[in-house]
Backbone as numpy.savetxt, mean C-alpha at the origin, in Angstrom:
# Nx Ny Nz CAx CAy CAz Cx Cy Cz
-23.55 -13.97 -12.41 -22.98 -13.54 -11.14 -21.56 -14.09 -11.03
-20.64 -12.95 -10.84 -19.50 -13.66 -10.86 -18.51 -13.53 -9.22
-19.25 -14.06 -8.07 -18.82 -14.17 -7.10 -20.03 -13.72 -6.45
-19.78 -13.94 -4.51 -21.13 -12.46 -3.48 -19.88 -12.20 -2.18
-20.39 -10.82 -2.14 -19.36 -10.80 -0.47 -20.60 -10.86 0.81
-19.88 -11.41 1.22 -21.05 -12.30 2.72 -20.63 -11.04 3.76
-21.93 -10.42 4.21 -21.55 -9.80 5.29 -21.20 -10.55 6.99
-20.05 -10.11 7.41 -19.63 -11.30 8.52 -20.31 -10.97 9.80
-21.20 -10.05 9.62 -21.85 -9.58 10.59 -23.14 -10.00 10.98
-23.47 -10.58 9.61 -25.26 -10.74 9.29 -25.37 -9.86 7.93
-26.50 -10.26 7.27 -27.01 -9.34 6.61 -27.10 -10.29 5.28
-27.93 -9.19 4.20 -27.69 -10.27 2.62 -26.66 -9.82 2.00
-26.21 -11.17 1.31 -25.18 -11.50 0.36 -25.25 -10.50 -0.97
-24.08 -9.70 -1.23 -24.14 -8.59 -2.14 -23.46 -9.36 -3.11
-24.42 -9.89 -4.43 -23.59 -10.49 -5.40 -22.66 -9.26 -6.75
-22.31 -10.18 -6.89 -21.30 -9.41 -7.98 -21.24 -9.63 -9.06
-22.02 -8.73 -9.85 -22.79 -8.75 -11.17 -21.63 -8.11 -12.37
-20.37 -7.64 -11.82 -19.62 -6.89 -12.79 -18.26 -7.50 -12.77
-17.33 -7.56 -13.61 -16.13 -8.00 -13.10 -15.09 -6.92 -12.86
-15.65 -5.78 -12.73 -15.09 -4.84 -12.06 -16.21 -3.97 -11.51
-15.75 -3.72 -10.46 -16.85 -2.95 -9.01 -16.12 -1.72 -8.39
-17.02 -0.55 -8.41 -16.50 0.18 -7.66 -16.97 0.37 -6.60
-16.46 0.14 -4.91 -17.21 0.34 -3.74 -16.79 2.09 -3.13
-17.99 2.16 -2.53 -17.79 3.29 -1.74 -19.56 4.12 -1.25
-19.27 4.79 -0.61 -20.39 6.07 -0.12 -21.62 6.22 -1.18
-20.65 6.63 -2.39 -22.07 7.54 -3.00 -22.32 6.49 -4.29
-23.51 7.02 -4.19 -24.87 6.33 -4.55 -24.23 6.05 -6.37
-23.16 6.31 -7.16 -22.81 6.23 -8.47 -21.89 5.13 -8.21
-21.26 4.60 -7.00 -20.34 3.36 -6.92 -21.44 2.36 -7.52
-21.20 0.97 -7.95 -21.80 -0.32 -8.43 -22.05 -1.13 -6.59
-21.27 -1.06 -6.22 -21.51 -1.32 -4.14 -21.53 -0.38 -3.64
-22.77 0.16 -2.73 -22.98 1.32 -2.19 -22.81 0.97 -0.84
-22.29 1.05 -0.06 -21.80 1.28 1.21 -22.05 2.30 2.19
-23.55 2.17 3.14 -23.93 3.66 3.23 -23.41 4.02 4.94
-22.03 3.97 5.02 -21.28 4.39 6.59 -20.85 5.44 6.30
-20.32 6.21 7.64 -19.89 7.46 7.39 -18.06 7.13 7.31
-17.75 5.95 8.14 -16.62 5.51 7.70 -15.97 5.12 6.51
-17.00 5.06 5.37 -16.45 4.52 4.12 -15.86 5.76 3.12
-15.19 6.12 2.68 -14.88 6.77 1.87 -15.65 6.95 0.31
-16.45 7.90 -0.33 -17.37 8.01 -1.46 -16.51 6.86 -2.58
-15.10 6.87 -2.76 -15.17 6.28 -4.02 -13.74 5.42 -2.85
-14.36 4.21 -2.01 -13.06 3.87 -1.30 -12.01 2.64 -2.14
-12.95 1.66 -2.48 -11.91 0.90 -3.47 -12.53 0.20 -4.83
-11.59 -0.69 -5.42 -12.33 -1.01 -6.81 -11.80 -2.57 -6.62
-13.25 -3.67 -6.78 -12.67 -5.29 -7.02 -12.78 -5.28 -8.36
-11.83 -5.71 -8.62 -11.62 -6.47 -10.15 -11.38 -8.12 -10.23
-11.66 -8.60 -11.21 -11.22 -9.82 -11.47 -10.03 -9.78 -13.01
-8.66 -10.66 -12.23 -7.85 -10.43 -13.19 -7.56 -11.68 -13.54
-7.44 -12.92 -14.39 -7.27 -14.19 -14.35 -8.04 -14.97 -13.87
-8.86 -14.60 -13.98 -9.87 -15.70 -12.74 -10.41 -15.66 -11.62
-9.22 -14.69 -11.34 -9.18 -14.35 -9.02 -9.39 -12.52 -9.56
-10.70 -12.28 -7.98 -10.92 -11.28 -7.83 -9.39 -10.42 -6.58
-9.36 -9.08 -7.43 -7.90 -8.28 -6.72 -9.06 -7.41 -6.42
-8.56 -6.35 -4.97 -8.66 -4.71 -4.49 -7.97 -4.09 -4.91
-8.20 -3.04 -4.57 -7.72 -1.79 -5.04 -8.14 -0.47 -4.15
-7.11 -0.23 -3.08 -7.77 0.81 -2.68 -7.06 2.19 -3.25
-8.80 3.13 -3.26 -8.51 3.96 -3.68 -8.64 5.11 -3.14
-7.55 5.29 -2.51 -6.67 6.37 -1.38 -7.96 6.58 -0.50
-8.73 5.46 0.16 -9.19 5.84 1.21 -8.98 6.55 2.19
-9.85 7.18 3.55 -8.92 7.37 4.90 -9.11 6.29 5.46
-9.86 5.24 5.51 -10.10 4.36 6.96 -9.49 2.55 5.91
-9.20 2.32 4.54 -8.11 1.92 4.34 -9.18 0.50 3.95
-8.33 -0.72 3.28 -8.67 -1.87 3.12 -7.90 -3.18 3.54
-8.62 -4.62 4.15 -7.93 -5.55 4.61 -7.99 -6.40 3.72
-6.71 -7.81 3.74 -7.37 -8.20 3.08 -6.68 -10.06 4.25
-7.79 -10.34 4.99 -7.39 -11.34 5.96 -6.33 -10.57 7.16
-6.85 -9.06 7.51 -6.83 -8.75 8.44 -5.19 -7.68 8.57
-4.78 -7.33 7.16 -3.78 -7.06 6.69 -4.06 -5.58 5.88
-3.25 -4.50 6.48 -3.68 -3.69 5.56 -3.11 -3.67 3.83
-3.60 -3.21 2.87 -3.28 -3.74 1.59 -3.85 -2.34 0.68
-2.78 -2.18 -0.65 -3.06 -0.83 -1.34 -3.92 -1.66 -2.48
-3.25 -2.81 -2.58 -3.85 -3.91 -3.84 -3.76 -5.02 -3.77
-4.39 -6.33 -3.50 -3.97 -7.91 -3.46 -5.36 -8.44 -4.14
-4.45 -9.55 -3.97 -5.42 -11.10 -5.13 -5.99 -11.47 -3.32
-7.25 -11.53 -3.70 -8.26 -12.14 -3.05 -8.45 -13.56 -3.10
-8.38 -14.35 -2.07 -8.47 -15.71 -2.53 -10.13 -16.62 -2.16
-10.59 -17.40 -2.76 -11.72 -17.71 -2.34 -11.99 -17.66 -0.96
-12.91 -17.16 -0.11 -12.96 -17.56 1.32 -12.54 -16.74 2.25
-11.81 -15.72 0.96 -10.82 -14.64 2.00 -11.73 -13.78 2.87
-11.02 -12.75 4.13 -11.82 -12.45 4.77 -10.99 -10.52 4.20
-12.31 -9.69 3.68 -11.81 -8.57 3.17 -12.58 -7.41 3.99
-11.87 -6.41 4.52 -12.64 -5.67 5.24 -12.50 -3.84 4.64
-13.50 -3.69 4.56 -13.51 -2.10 3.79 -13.95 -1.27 5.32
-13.21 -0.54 5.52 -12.78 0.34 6.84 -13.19 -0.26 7.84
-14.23 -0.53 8.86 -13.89 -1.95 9.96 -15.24 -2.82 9.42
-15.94 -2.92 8.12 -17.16 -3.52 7.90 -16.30 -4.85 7.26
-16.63 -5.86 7.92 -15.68 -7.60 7.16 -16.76 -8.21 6.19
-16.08 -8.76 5.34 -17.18 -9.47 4.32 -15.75 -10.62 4.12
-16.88 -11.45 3.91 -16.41 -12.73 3.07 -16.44 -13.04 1.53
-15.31 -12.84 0.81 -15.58 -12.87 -0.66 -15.54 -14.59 -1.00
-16.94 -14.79 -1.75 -16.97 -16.06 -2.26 -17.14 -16.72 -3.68
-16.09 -17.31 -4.02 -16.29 -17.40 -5.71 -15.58 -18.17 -5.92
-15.71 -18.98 -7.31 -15.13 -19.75 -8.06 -13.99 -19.42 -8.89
-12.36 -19.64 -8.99 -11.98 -19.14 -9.84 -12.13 -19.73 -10.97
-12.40 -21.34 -11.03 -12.42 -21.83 -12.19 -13.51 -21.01 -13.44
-14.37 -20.86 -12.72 -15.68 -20.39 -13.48 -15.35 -18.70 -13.64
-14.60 -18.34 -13.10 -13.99 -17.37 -13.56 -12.77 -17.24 -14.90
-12.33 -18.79 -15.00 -11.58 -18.71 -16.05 -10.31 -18.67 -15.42
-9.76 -19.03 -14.56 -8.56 -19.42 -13.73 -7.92 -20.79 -14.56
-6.93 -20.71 -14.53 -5.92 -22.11 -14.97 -5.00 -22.71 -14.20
-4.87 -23.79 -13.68 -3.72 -23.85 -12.75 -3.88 -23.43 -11.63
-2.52 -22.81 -10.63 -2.80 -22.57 -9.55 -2.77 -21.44 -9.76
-3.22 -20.37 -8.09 -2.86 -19.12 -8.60 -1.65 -18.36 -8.60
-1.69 -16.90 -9.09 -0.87 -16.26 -9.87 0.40 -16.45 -8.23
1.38 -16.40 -8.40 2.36 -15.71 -6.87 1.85 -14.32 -6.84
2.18 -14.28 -5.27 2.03 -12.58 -4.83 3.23 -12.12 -5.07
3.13 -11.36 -6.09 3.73 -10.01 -5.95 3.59 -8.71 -5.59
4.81 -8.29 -5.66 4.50 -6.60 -5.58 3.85 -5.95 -6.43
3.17 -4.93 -6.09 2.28 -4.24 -6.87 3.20 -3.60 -7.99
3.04 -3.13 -9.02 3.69 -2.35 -10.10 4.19 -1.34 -9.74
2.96 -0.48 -8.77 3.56 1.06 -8.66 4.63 1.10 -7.31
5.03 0.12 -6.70 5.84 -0.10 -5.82 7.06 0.43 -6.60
7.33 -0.10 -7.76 8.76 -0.20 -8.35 8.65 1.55 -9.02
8.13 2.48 -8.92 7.89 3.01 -10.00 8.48 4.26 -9.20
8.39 4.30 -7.76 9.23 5.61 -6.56 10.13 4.85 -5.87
10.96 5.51 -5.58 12.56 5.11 -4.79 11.82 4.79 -3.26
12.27 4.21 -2.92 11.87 3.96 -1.08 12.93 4.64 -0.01
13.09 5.57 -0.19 13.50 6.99 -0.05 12.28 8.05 0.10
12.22 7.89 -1.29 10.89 8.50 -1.40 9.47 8.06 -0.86
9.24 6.84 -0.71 8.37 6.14 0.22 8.41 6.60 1.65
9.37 6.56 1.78 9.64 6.81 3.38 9.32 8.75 3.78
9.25 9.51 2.50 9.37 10.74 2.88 10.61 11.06 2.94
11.58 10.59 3.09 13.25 11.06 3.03 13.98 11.48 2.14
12.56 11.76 0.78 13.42 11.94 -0.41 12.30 12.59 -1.45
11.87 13.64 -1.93 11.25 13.63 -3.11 11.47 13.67 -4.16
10.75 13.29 -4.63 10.72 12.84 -6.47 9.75 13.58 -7.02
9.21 14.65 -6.18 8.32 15.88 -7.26 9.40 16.88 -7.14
9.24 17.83 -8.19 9.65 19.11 -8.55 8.79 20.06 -7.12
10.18 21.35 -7.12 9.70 21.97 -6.36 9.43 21.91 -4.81
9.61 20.26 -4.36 9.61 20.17 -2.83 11.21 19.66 -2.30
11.10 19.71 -1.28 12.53 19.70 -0.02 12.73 18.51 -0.52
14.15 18.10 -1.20 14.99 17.31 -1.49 16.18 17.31 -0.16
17.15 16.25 0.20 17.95 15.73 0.97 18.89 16.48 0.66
20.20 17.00 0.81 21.22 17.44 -0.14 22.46 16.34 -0.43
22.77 16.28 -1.24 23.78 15.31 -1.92 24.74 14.98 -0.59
24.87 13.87 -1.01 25.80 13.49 -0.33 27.54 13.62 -0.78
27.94 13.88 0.45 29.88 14.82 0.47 30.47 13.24 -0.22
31.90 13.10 -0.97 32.43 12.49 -1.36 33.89 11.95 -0.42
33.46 11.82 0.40 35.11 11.82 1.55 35.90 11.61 1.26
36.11 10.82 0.53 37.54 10.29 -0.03 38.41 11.01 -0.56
37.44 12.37 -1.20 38.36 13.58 -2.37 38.00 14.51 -1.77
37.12 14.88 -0.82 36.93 15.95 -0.09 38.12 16.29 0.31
39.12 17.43 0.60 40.57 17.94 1.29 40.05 18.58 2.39
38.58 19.10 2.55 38.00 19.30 4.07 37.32 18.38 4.87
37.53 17.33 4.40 36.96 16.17 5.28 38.63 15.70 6.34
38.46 15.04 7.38 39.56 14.94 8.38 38.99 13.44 9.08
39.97 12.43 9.11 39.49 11.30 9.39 40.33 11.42 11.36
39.30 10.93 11.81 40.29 11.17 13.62 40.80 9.06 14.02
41.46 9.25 14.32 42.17 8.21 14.81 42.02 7.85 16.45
41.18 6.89 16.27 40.22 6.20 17.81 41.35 6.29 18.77
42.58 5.86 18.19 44.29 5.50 18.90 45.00 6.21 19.31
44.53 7.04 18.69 45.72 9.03 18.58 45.23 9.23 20.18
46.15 9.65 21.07 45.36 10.35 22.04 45.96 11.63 22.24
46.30 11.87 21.29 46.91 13.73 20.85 45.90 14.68 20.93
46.18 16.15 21.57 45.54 17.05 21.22 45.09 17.26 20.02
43.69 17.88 20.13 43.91 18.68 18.87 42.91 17.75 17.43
42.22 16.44 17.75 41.78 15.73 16.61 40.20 15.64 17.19
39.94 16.78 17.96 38.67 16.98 17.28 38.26 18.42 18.09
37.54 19.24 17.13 37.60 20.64 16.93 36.35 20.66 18.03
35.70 20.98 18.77 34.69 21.13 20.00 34.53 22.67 19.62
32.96 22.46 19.26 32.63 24.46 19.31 32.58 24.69 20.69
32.70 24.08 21.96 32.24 25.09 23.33 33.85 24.78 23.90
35.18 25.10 22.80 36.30 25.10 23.65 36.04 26.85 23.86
37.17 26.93 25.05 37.51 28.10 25.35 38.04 28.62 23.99
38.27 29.78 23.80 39.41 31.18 22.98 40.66 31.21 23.76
């Protein structure tokens, strides 16, 4: 057994017989989870170094991890992890997991670096075929670009579509 998640509600301790688990709905996950809130295949624990990580996998109702929503993190002994609003307590040893030292730093996930945050945001795609932004004008060499002068109080330095003819 290589860890159990404690239900924080009550209930028995679901040990963890694999060092990788897939949770969710249907009855072929390794943690069966039988809510209508859970998503069939919602996330996957792994153990990477010692320390058990999540992984959610594109749930709708999402994963915590100490009350935080999270696409992927290192679980720390004791942590409090919640798969759509059901909380469990993950409990385990990393040593006996084969941990060295302290643990790993949090980082960013891999696939963070892998789309522009542009594209994160929706302000930008990076597939073929969908609504891209359009380039941005070069002002400096543009000869139809017109810079107005805050100071000028001359007619005429800025063009208004609702002037008269």
């Amino acid at each position: 057994m290589f860890g159990e998640l404690i239900p924080q509600g009550g209930g028995d301790p679901i040990p963890l017989l694999k060092k990788q688990l897939l949770v969710g709905r249907r009855e072929s996950c390794d943690i069966v989870l039988r809510f209508a809130n859970v998503s069939a295949h919602h996330c996957q624990l792994f153990v990477n170094g010692g320390y058990w990580y999540v992984r959610d996998m594109q749930s709708r109702n999402g994963v915590k991890v100490n009350g935080i929503r999270v696409q992927e993190k290192r679980i720390g002994p004791g942590d409090k992890v919640s798969v759509s609003k059901h909380n469990y307590s993950l409990e385990y040893s990393p040593a006996d997991l084969g941990a060295v030292g302290p643990p790993p730093p949090e980082d960013l996930p891999a696939e963070i670096m892998t789309e522009s945050l542009l594209s994160r945001a929706g302000l930008r795609s990076s597939k073929a075929g969908e609504k891209k932004l359009p380039p941005k004008r070069d002002k400096r060499n543009d000869s139809g670009f017109r810079r107005y002068d805050i100071l000028d109080n001359s007619a005429g330095q800025i063009d208004s579509p609702d002037k008269p003819v």
